[in-house]
C-alpha positions in Angstrom: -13.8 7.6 -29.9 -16.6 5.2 -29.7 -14.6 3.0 -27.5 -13.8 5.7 -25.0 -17.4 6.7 -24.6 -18.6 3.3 -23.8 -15.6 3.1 -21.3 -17.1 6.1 -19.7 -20.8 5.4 -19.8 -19.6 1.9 -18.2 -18.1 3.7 -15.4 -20.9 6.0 -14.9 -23.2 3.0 -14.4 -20.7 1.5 -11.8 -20.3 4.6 -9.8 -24.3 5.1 -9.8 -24.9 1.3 -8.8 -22.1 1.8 -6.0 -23.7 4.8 -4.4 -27.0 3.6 -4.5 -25.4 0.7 -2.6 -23.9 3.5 -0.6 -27.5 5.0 0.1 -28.9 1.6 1.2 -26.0 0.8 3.6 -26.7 4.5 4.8 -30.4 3.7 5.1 -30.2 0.2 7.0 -27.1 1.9 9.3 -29.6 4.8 10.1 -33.0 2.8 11.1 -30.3 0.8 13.5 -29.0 3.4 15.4 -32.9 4.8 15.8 -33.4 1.6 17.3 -30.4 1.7 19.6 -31.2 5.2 20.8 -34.8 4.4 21.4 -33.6 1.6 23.3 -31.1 3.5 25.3 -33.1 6.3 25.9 -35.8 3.6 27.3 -33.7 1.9 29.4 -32.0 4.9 30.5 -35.5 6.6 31.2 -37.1 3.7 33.4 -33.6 3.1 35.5 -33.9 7.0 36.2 -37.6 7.5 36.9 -39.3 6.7 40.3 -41.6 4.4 39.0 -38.1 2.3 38.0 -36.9 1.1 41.5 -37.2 -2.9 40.3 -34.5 -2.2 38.6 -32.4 -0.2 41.2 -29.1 -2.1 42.7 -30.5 -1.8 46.2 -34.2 -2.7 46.6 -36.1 -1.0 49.6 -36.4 -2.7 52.3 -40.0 -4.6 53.0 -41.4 -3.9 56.4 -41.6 -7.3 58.4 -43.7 -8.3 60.8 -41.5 -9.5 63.1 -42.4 -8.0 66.9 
């Protein structure tokens, strides 16, 4: 009886250490994604917005003063 109880109270201790783990890997995975979005959304934001065009494919064309 003794044995079995210690068996299970072994386990338990396992399974709580594992999801802990679980809850950190959860944790670090989270923050990164934030990071990616709030990146994305950044980038996405300036490409889009006017005040974005040195990052548009064509540039405007300078006036010259050639006559």
């Amino acid at each position: 009886m003794m044995n079995i109880e210690q068996e299970l109270r072994r386990n338990i201790k396992e399974l709580q250490e594992q999801l802990q783990r679980a809850y950190n890997r959860i944790k670090i995975l989270d923050e990164e994604l934030r990071a990616e979005r709030k990146k994305a959304y950044h980038n996405e934001r300036f490409r889009s917005s006017p005040s974005g065009w040195a990052l548009m494919e064509d540039h405007p064309e300078y006036p010259t003063d050639d006559k």
